[in-house]
VOPAGU-2260 file (C-alpha; in pm, 1 decimal, decimal comma):
REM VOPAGU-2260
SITE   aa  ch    i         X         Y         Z
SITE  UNK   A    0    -174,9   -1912,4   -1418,0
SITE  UNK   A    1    -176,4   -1750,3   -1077,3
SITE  UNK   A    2     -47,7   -1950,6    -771,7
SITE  UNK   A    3    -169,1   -1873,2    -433,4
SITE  UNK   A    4    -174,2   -2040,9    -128,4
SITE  UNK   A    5    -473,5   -2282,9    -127,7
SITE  UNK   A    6    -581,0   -2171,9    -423,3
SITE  UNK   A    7    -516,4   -2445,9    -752,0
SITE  UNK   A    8    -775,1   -2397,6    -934,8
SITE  UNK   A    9    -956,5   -2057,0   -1057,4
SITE  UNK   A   10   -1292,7   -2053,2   -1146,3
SITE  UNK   A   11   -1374,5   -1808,8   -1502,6
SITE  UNK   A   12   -1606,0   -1623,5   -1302,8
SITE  UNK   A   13   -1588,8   -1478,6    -927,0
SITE  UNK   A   14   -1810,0   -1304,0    -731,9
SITE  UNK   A   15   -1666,3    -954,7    -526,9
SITE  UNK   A   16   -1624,1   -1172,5    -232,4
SITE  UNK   A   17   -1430,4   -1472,5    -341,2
SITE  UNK   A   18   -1238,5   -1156,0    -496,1
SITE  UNK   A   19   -1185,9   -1039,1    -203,8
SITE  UNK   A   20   -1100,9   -1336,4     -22,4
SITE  UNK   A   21    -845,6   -1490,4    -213,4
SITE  UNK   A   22    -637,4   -1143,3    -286,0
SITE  UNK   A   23    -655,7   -1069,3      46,6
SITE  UNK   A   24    -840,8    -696,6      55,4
SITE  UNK   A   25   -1166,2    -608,9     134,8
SITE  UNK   A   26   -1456,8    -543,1     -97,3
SITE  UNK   A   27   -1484,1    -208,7       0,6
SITE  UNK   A   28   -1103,4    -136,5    -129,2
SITE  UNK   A   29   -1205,4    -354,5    -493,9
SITE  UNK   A   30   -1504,6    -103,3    -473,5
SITE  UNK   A   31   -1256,0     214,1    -461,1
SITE  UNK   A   32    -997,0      59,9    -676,8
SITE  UNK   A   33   -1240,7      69,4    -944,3
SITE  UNK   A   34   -1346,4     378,6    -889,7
SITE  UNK   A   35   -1038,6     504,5    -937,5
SITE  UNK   A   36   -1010,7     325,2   -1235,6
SITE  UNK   A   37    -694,7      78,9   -1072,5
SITE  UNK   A   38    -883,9    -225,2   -1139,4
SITE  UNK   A   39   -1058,4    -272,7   -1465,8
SITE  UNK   A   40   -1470,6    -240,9   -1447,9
SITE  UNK   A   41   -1605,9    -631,6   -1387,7
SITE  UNK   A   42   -1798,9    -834,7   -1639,8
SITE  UNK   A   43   -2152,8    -741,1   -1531,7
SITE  UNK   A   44   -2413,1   -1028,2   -1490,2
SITE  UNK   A   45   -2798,4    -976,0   -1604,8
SITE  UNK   A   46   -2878,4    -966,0   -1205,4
SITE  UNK   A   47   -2606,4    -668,1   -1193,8
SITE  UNK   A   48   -2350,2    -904,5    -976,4
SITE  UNK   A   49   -2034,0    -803,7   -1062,4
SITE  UNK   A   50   -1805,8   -1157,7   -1210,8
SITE  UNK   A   51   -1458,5   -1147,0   -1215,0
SITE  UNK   A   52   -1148,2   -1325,0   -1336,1
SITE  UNK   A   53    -800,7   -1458,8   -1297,7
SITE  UNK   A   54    -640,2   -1114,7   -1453,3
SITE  UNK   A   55    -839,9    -932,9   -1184,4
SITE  UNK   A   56    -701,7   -1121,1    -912,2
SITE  UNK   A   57    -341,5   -1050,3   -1075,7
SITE  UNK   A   58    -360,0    -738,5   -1068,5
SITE  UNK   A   59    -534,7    -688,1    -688,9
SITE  UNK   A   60    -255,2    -888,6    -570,1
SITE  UNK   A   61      12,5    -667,7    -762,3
SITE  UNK   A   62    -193,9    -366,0    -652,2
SITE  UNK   A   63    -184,7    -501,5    -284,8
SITE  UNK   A   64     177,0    -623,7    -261,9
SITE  UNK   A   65     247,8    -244,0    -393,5
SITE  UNK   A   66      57,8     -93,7    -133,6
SITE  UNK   A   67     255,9    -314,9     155,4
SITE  UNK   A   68     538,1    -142,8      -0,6
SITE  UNK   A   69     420,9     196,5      45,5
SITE  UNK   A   70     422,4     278,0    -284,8
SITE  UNK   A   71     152,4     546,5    -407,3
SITE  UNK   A   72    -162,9     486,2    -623,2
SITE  UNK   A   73      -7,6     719,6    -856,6
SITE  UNK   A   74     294,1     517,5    -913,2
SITE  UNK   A   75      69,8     230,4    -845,6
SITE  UNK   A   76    -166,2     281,3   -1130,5
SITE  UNK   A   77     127,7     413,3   -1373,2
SITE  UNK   A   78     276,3       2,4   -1317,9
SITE  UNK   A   79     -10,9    -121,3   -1358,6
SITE  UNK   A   80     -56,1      81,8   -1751,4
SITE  UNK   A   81     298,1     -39,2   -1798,1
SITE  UNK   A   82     240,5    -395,4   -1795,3
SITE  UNK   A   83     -13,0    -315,0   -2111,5
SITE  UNK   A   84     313,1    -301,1   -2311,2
SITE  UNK   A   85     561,3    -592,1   -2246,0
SITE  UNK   A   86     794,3    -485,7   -2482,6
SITE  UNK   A   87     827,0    -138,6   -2294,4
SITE  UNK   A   88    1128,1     -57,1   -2124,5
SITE  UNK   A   89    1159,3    -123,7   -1759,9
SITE  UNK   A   90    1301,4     247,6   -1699,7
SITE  UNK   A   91     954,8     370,1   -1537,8
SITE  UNK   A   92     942,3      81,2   -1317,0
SITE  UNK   A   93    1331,5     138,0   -1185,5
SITE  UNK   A   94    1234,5     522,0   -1131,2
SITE  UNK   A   95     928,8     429,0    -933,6
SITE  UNK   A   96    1098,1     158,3    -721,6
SITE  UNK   A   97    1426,6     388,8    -685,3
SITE  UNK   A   98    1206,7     699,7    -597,0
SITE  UNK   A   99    1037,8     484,2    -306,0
SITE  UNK   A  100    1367,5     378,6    -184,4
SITE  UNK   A  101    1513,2     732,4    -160,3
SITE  UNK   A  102    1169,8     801,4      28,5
SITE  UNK   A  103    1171,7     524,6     268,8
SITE  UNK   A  104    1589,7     603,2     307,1
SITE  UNK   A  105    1487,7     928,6     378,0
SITE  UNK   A  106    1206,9     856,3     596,7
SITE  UNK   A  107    1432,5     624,4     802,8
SITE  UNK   A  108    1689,1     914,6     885,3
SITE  UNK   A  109    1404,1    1168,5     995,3
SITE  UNK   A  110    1259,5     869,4    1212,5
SITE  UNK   A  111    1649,4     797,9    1335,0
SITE  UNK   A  112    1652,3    1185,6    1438,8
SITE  UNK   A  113    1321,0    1211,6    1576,1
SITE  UNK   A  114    1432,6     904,4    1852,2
SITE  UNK   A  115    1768,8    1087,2    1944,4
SITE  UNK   A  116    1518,0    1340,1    2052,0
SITE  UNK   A  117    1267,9    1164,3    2225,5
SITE  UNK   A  118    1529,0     979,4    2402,8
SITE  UNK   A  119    1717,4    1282,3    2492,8
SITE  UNK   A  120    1333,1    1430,1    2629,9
SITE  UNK   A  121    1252,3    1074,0    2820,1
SITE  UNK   A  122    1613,6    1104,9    3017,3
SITE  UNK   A  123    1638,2    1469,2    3112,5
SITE  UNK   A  124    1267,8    1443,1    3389,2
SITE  UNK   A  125    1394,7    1350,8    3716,9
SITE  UNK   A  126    1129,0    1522,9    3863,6
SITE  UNK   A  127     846,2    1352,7    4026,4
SITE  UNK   A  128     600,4    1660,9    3987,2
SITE  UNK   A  129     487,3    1867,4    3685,9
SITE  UNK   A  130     587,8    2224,6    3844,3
SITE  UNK   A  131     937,3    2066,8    3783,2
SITE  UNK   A  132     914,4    1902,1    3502,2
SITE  UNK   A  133    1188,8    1894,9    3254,2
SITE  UNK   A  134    1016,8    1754,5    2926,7
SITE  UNK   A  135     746,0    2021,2    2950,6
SITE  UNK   A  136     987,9    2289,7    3045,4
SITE  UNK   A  137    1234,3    2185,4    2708,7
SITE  UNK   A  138     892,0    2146,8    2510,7
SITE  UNK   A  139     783,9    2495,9    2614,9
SITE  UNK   A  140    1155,6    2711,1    2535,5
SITE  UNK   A  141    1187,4    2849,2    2201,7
C-alpha cells in the first residue's frame, strides 16, 4: 500500500478532489491526464462523479514526481505502459532516465554559456546614458 505523508489509510473510493489533494496536482491536470490517456478513465458513479482508487493515486504521484524531473509525457506515459509488465526489462527505463540526464547535462552547459555572456554584457556599461551605452551598442553589432 501507498505511504504518504498524513495519509494511513485509503479509502476504495475517492472523489477528483481528495485525488487531487493527496497527490498533490490539481483537478484540472487529473482532467488532462486522462485525456491524454496517462491516467486510466475513473470508475464512474450512477450520479456521473468520477471514484477513484489507490492505483490511481500511484500512478499521479509517479506521473508527478516524473514531471518535477522534467521528464516528457512521452517518456512519461511510455513508464507508465512499462510497469504493465514486471517481468520486462528495465532497458527502456535506463534509456529514458539516461536520455534526460544527457538533456539536463546539456542544458546546464548552454545555461553555463549563456551567464559568461550576460556577465560579460552587465560589466562592459559604464555609461550613465543610453546614447553611450555599451550593452545596447554590443547587442546591436553583427
Amino acid at each position: 500500500m501507498l505511504k504518504l505523508k498524513g495519509y494511513s489509510h485509503w479509502k476504495v473510493n475517492m472523489k477528483i478532489s481528495e485525488l487531487a489533494s493527496i497527490a498533490q496536482v490539481s483537478v484540472k491536470t487529473i482532467r488532462y491526464y486522462e485525456q491524454i490517456g496517462l491516467l486510466s478513465p475513473p470508475i464512474r458513479t450512477s450520479n456521473g462523479y468520477r471514484h477513484y482508487q489507490e492505483k490511481d493515486i500511484e500512478t499521479l504521484v509517479f506521473i508527478r514526481r516524473s514531471r518535477e524531473l522534467n521528464i516528457g509525457l512521452d517518456d512519461i506515459k511510455r513508464l507508465v505502459d512499462t510497469q504493465q509488465d514486471p517481468k520486462s526489462s528495465c532497458a527502456l527505463v535506463d534509456n529514458i532516465i539516461a536520455e534526460q540526464l544527457a538533456r539536463i547535462q546539456q542544458t546546464q552547459r548552454e545555461l553555463a554559456l549563456l551567464e559568461q555572456s550576460l556577465a560579460a554584457l552587465a560589466s562592459c556599461c559604464k555609461s550613465h546614458q543610453i546614447k553611450d551605452c555599451s550593452i545596447l551598442q554590443t547587442l546591436k553589432s553583427a
